[in-house]
Each structure stands twice: as structure tokens, then as C-alpha cells.
C-alpha beads as a LAMMPS data file, in Angstrom:
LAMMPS data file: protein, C-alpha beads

96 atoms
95 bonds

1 atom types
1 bond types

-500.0 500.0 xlo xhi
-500.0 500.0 ylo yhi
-500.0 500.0 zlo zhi

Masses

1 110.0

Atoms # bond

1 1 1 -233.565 -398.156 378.610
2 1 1 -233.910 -401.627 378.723
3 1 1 -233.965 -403.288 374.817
4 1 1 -236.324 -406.250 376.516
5 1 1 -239.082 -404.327 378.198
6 1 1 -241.329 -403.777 375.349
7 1 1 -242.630 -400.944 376.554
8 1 1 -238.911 -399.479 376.062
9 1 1 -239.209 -400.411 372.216
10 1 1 -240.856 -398.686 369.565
11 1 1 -244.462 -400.171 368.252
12 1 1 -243.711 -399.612 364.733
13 1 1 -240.745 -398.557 362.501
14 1 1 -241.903 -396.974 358.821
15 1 1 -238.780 -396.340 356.401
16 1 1 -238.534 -395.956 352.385
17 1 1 -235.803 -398.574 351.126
18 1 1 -234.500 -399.022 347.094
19 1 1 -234.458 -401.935 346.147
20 1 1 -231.463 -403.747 344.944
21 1 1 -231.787 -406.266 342.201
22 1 1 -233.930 -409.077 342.602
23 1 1 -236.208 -406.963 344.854
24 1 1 -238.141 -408.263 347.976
25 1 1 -240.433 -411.394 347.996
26 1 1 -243.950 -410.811 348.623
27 1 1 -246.522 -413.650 349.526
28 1 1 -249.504 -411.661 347.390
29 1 1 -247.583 -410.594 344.373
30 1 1 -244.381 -412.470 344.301
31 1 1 -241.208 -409.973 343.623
32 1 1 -241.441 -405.979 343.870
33 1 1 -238.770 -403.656 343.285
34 1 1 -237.891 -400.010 343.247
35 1 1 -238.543 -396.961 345.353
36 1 1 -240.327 -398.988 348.552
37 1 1 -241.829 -398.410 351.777
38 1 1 -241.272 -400.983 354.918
39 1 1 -243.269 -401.321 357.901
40 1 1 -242.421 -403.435 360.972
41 1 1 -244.909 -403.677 363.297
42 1 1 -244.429 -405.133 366.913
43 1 1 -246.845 -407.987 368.036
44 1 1 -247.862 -408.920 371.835
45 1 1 -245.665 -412.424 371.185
46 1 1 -242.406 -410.889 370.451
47 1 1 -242.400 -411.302 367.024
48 1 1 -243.130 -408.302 364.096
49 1 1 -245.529 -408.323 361.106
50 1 1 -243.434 -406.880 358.306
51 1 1 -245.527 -405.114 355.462
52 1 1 -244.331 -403.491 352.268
53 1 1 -245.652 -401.457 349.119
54 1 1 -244.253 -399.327 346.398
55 1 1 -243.615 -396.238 347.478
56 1 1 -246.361 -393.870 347.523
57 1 1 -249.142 -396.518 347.020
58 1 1 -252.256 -397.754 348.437
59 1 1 -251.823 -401.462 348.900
60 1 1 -249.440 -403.175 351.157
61 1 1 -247.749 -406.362 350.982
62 1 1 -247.088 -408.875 353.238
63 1 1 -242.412 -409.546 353.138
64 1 1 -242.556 -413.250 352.851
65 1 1 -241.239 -414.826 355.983
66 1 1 -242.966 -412.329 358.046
67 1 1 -244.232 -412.583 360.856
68 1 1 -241.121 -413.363 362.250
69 1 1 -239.260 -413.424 365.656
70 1 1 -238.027 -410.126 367.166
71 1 1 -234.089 -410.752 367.683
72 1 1 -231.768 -409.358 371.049
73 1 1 -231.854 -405.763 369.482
74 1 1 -236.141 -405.930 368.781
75 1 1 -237.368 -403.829 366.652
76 1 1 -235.571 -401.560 365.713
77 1 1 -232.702 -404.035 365.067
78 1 1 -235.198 -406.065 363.192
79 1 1 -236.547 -403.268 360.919
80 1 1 -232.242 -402.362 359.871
81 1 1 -231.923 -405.786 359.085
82 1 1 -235.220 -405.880 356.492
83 1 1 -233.863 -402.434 355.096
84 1 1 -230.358 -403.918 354.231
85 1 1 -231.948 -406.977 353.019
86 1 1 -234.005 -405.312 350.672
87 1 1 -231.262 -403.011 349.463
88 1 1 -229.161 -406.417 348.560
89 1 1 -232.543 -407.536 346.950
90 1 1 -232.079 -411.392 345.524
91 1 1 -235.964 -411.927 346.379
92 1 1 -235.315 -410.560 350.103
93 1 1 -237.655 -412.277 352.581
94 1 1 -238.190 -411.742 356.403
95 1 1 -235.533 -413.790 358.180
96 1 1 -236.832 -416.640 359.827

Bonds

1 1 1 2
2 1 2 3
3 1 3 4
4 1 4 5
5 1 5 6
6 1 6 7
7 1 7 8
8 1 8 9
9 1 9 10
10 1 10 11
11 1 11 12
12 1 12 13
13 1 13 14
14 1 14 15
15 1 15 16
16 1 16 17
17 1 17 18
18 1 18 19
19 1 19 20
20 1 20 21
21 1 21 22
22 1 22 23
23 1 23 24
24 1 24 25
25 1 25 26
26 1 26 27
27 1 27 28
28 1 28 29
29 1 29 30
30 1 30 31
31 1 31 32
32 1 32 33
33 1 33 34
34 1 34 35
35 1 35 36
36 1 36 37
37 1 37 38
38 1 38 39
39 1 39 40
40 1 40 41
41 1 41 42
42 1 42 43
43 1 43 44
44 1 44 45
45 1 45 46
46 1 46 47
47 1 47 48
48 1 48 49
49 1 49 50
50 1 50 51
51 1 51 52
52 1 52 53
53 1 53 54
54 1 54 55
55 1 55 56
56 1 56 57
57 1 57 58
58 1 58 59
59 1 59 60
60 1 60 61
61 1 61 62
62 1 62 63
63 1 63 64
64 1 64 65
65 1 65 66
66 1 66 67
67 1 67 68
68 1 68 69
69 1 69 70
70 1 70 71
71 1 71 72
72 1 72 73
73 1 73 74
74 1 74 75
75 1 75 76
76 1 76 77
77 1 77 78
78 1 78 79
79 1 79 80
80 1 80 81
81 1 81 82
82 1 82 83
83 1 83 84
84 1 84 85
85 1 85 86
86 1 86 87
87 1 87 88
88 1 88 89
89 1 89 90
90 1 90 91
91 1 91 92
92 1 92 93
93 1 93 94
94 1 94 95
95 1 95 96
């Protein structure tokens, strides 16, 4: 399986995440933390929408920073990376 051919690479990742302290920076609502759910969504130009909301809600979020480029790994790679970000919270955005 090739990591490049996007048709190798999932279209979307869904995971639940606790936030560390500080939480995760949202551009609607500023900082959320707690029990959360993270989305990251591959786009047709190689780079991912990432959405969040509390756990179990209706509304999502948009992770400030995002959408933001896809890195060697894609996806997947991408998504682990927002998940450990969020777990260190400080604020955590999308890297850019």
C-alpha cells in the first residue's frame, strides 16, 4: 500500500481524545476541554479539515489551524499527531 495514492488512505479518521490542560483551540468558541471527539477529514488538495466537539454532543468545532497540510504519513499520521496534541492540551491547534 502506497501512503501517497490517496485512494490507499483512509477518508476520515473519528477518535475520542482527553484533554490535557489548556485544552484545544477552537476558532468558534475559543478553548474546550475534557472528554472530546476529533475528526480529520481528507480533502481533494492534500490537506485535512480537522473538526472537534465535546464528546457526545451535537455541535462541532472547527481545531484552529485546520485545514491544514497532510504530512509524508497522511492521514492517519495527521489524525495521531492532533490526538497527542490535544492530550498535551496548552490551547492545541492544527499544526500548520
Amino acid at each position: 500500500m502506497n501512503p501517497h495514492d490517496p485512494a490507499a488512505q483512509p477518508q476520515k479518521l473519528v477518535d475520542d481524545v482527553q484533554a490535557g490542560p489548556g485544552g484545544a483551540m477552537t476558532d468558534e468558541v475559543g478553548v474546550i476541554t475534557g472528554e472530546l471527539t476529533v475528526a480529520s477529514s481528507l480533502r481533494p488538495d492534500r490537506r485535512a479539515d480537522i473538526a472537534i466537539q465535546y464528546t457526545g454532543a451535537d455541535e462541532w468545532y472547527t481545531l484552529t489551524g485546520s485545514p491544514t497540510p497532510l504530512p509524508p504519513g497522511g492521514l492517519t499520521a495527521l489524525h495521531h499527531d492532533i490526538l497527542d496534541r490535544i492530550r498535551h492540551g496548552n490551547g492545541a491547534q492544527a499544526p500548520l
